[in-house]
PLY file of the C-alpha trace (Angstrom):
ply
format ascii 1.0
element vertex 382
property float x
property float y
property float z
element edge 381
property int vertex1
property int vertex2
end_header
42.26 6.64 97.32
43.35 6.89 93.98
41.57 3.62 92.30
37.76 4.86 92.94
36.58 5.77 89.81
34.18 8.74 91.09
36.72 10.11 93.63
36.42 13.67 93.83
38.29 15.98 91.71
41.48 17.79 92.22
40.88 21.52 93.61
40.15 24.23 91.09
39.75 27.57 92.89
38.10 28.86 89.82
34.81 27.03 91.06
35.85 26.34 94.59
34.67 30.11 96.26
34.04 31.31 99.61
31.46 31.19 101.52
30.55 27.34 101.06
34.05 25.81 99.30
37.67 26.63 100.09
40.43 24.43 99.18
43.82 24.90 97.55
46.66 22.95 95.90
48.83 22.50 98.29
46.04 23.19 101.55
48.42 25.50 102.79
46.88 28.87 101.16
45.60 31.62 103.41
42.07 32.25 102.85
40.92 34.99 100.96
44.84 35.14 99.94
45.08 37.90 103.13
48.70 38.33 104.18
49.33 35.82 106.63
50.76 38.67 108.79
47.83 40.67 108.92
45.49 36.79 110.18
44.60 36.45 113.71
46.23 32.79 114.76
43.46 30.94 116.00
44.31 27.98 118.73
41.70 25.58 118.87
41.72 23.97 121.97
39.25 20.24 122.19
38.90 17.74 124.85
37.50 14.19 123.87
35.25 11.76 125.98
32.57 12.21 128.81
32.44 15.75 130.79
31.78 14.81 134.38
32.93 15.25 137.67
36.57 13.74 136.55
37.17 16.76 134.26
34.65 19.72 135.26
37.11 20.88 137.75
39.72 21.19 135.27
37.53 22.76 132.76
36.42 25.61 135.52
40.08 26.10 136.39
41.27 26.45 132.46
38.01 28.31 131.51
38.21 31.01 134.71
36.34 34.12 133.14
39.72 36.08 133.55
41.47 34.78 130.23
40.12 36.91 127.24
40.82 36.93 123.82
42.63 40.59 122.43
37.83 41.03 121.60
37.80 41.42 125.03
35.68 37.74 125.05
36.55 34.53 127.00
38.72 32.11 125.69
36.53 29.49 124.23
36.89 25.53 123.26
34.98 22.68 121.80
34.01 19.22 123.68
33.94 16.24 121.58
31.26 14.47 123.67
30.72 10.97 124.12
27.53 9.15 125.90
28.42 7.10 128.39
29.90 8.41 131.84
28.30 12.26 130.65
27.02 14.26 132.75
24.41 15.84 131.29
24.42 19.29 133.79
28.40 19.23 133.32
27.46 19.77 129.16
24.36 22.00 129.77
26.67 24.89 131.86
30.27 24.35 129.72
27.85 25.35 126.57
26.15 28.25 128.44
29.60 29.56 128.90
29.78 29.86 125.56
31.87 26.64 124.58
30.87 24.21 121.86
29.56 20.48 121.81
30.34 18.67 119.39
29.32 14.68 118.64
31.97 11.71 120.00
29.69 8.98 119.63
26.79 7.02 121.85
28.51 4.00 122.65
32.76 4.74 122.17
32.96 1.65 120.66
36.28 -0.32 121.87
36.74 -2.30 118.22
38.38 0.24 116.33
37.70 -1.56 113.00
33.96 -1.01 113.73
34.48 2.60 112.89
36.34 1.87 109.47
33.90 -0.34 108.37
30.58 0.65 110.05
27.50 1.60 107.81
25.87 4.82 107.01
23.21 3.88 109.11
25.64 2.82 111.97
27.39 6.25 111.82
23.72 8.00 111.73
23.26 6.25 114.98
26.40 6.45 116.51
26.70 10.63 115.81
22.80 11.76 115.03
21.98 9.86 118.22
25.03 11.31 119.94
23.67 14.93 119.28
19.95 13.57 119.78
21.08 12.73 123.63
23.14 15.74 124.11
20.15 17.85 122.82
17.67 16.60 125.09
19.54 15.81 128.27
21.97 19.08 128.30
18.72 21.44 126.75
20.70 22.71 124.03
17.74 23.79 121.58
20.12 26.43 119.32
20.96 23.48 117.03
24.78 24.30 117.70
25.92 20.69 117.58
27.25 20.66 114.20
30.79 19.05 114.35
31.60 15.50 115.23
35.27 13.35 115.71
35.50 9.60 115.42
36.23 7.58 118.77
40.40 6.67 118.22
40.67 9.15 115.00
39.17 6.31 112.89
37.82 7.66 110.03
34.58 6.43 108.34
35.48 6.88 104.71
32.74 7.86 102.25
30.28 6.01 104.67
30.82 8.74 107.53
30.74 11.72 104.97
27.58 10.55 103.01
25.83 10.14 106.91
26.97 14.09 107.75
25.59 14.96 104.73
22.08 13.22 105.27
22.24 14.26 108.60
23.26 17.98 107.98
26.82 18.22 110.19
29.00 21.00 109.14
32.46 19.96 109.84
34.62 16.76 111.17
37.40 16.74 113.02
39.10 13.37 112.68
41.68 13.06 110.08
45.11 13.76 110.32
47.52 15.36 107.85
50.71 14.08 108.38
53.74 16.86 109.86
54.60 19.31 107.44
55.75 22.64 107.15
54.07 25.22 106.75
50.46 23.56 108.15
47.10 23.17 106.43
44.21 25.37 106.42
41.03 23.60 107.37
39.26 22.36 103.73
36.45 21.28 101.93
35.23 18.15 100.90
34.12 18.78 97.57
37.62 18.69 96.13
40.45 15.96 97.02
42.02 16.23 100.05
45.23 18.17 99.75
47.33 15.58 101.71
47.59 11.92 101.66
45.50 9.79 104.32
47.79 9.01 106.80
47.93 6.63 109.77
47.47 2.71 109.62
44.59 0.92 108.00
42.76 4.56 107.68
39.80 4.62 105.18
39.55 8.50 103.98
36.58 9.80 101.79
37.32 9.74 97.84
34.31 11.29 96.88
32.80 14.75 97.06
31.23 15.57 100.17
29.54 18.86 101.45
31.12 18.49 104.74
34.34 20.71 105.89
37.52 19.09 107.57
39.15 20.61 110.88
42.17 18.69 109.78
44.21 17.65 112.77
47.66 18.55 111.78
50.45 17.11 113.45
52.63 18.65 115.75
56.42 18.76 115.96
57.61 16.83 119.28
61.64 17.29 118.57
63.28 18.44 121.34
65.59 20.17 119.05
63.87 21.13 116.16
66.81 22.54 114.54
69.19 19.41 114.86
67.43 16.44 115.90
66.81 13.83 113.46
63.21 13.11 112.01
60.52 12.13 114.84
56.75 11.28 113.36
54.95 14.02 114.77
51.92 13.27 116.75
48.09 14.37 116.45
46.77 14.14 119.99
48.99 15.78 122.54
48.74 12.79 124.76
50.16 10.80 122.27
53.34 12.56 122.02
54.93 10.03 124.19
58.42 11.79 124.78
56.78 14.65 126.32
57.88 13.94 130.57
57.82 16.95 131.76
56.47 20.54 132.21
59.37 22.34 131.09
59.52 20.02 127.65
55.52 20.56 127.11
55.79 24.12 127.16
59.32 24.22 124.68
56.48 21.92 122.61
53.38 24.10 122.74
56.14 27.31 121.78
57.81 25.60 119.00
54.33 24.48 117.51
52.91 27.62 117.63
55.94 29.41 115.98
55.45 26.91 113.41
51.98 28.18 112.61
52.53 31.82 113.69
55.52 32.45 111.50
54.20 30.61 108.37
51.07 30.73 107.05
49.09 31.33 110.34
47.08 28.06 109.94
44.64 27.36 112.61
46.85 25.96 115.27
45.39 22.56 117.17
45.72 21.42 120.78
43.69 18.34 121.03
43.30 16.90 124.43
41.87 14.13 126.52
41.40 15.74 129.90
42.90 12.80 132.05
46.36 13.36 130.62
46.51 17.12 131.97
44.58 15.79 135.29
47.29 13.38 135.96
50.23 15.21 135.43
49.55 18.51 137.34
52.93 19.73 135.74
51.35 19.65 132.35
48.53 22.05 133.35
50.62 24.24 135.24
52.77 24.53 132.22
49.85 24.94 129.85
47.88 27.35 131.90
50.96 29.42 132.29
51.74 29.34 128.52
48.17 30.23 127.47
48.72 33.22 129.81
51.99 34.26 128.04
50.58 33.99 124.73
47.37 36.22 125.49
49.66 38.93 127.16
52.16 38.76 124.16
50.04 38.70 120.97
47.03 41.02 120.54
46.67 38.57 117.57
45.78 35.11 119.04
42.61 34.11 120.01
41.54 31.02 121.16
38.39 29.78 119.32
35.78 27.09 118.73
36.31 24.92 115.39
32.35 26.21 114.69
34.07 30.15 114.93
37.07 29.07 112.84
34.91 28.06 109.78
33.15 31.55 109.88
36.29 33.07 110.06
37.32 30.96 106.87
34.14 32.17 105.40
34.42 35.69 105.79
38.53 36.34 106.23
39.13 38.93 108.54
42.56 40.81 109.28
43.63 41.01 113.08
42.20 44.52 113.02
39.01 43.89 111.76
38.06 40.60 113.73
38.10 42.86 117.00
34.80 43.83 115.91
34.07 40.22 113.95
30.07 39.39 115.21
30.63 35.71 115.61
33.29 35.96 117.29
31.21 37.74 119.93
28.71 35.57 120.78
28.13 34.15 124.31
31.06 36.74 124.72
31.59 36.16 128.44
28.49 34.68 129.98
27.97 34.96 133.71
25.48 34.27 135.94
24.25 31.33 137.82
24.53 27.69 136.50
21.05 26.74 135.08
21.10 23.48 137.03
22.98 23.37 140.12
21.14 20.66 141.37
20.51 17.31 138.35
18.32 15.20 138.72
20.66 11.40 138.75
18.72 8.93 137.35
19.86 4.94 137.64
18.43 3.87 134.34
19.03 0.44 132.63
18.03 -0.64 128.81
17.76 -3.92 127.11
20.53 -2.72 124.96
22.78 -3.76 127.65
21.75 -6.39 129.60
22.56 -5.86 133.35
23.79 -2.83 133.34
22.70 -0.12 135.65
23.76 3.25 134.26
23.32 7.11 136.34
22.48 9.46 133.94
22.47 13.11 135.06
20.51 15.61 133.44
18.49 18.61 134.61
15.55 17.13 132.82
13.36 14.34 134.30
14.27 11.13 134.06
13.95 8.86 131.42
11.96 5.58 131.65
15.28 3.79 130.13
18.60 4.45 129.51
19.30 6.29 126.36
21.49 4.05 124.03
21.59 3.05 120.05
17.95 2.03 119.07
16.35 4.36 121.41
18.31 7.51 122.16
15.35 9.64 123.85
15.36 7.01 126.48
11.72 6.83 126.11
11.64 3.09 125.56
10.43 3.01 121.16
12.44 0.69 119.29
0 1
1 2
2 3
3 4
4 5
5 6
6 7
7 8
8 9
9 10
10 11
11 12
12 13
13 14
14 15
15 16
16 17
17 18
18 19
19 20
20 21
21 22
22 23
23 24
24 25
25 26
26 27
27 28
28 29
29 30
30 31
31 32
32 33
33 34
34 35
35 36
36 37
37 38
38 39
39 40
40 41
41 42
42 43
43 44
44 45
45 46
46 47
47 48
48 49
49 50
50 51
51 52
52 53
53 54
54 55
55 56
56 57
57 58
58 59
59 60
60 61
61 62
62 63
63 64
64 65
65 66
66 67
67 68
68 69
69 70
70 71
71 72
72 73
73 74
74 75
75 76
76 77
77 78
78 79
79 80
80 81
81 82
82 83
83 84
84 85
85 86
86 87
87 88
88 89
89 90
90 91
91 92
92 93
93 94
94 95
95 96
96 97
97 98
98 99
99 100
100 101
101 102
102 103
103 104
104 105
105 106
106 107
107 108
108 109
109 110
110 111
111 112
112 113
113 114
114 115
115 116
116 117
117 118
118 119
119 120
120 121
121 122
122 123
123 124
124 125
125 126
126 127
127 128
128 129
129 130
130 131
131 132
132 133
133 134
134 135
135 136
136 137
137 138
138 139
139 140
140 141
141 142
142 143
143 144
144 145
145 146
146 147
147 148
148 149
149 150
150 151
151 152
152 153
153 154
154 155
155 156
156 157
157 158
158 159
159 160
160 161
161 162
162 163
163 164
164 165
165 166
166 167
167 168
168 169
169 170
170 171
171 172
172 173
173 174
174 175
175 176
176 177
177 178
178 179
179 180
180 181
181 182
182 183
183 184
184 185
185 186
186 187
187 188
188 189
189 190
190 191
191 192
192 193
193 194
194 195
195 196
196 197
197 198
198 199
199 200
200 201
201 202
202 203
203 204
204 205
205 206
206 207
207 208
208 209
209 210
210 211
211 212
212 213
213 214
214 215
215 216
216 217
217 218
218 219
219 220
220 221
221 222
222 223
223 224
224 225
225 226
226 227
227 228
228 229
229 230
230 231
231 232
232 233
233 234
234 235
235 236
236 237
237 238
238 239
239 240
240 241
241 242
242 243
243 244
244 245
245 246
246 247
247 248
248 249
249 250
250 251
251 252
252 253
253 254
254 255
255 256
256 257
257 258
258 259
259 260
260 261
261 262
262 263
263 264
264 265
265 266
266 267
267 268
268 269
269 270
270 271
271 272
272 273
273 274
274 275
275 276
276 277
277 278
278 279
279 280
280 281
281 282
282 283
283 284
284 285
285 286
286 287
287 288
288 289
289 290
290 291
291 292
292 293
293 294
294 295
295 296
296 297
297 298
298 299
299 300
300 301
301 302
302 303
303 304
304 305
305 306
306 307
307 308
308 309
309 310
310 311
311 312
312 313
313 314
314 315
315 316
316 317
317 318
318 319
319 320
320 321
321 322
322 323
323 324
324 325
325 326
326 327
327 328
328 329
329 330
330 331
331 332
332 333
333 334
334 335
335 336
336 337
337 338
338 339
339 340
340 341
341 342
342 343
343 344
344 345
345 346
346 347
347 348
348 349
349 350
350 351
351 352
352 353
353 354
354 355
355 356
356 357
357 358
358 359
359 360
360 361
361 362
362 363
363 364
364 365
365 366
366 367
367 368
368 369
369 370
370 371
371 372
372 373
373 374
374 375
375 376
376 377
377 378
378 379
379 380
380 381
């Protein structure tokens, strides 16, 4: 980090200014330097991987139409999507609800050193074809596919920034600031990262990058926060191993979000994969029920996209003023019918991989091949 001689330099806030930059010393500054009393504390709620008929269920039962953020909106989230195993209808209907897609990759790839190492043109194709697919197959023609997380939080380094640049991405959400108190605002690129890059063998960006950083900061899994001796903290909730039951996920989700509420009101992050809540029904009992608590308690907390946190980090708003805060109003609570009730589920193959036969669901026709690496429209042009 420290030994590439055209890393980025260390934040100055004199240059750094709102809309497009925002980064501060420590990373723990309140935007706009508002009183963190008087900032809404926004959740971010994402769930990693394939939407299909594993998850959808789970997805309908969290996202009900009946929990509302203190606008008067529903609660919203934001799908890190990956290619294979999607269903393509399943994407299409949790974005007309108002949710947001974001990029996981085409192919999830298993060797986790691929992502550390891989090219700027191997990220290109790996995220740019991602949102190609999504695009085409779940109709989502409002360009909202701006954000993108690496498959097992491996971050890219300057190859994986440089791509979002070309590419024209807004934000990533893949690295992780280690545990600390109080939490870190979501940054800037242009400027040094305000934390050191954490986790084994990572490779963070050292240069300057016109990207921002949902940083995923770790939560707090001590039982006893007060007396219990030092635990790592942990940046996906299903990785907080010594969480067994209901009753100890929801001390967890309180304790975090004190953490957040009572300090500098950073964005506070729940990232999921959808299998651990499916799994253990006492999990999303517990969570439902806490989400439910928190909504009736705090006419402060809403629970947002990472897309509607970054123009909330643009253009600060106190609790008061957000009520009426336009895009945080979009797609406010979408009803209606489900564009494609019925997708057409295509058994596709492609020379990519050799004896594979893949079902690809969309509510578009069906491809002539399926859509992988060198030829993501399916059509068949390498």
């Amino acid at each position: 980090m420290s030994n590439d001689p055209n890393r980025a330099p260390a934040c100055d806030p004199a240059v750094c200014l709102l809309p497009d930059c925002f980064c501060s010393e420590t990373g723990t500054e309140v935007p706009g330097k508002l009183d963190a009393k008087q900032v809404p504390q926004m959740i971010m709620v994402t769930f990693d991987d394939a939407i299909n008929n594993n998850n959808v269920e789970l997805y309908r039962d969290m996202f009900n139409g009946v929990r509302k953020n203190p606008n008067g909106c529903d609660i919203k989230a934001t799908f890190f999507v990956s290619h294979k195993y999607s269903n393509y209808s399943g994407v299409q209907e949790i974005h007309r609800k108002g949710h947001e897609i974001a990029a996981h990759s085409i192919t999830h790839n298993d060797d986790e050193s691929f992502w550390s190492t891989a090219s700027v043109d191997d990220w290109a194709k790996e995220m740019a074809g991602a949102r190609l697919i999504i695009d085409k197959f779940a109709n989502i023609t409002d360009n909202s596919i701006v954000g993108m997380r690496a498959p097992y939080l491996r971050v890219g380094g300057n190859n994986q920034f440089t791509m979002m640049e070309e590419q024209a991405f807004l934000y990533d959400s893949t690295i992780t600031a280690p545990l600390q108190n109080p939490p870190l605002w979501p940054y800037t690129l242009y400027f040094r990262m305000p934390h050191r890059c954490h986790g084994n063998l990572q490779k963070c960006p050292t240069r300057s990058h016109a990207v921002w950083e949902l940083v995923m900061n770790e939560l707090d899994r001590r039982e006893d926060p007060t007396f219990d001796e030092d635990l790592p903290g942990c940046a996906m909730i299903d990785s907080c191993s010594n969480i067994l039951s209901g009753e100890q996920f929801y001390a967890f989700l309180n304790h975090n979000f004190d953490r957040h509420y009572t300090q500098n009101r950073a964005p506070l992050g729940l990232f999921f994969h959808a299998a651990w809540l499916k799994n253990n029904p006492e999990f999303m009992d517990a969570f439902l029920f806490w989400m439910d608590e928190i909504l009736a308690k705090h006419s402060d907390v809403y629970f947002v996209t990472m897309t509607q946190v970054i123009q909330w980090v643009q253009n600060p708003q106190t609790s008061s003023e957000v009520k009426n805060f336009e895009p945080w109003k979009e797609k406010c609570s979408p009803v209606g019918p489900s564009a494609c009730a019925v997708p057409n589920s295509c058994a596709l193959t492609t020379k990519e991989l050799p004896g594979e036969t893949l079902r690809l669901h969309t509510c578009n026709r069906c491809p002539p091949n399926y859509p992988w690496l060198n030829d993501p429209s399916g059509d068949g042009f390498f």
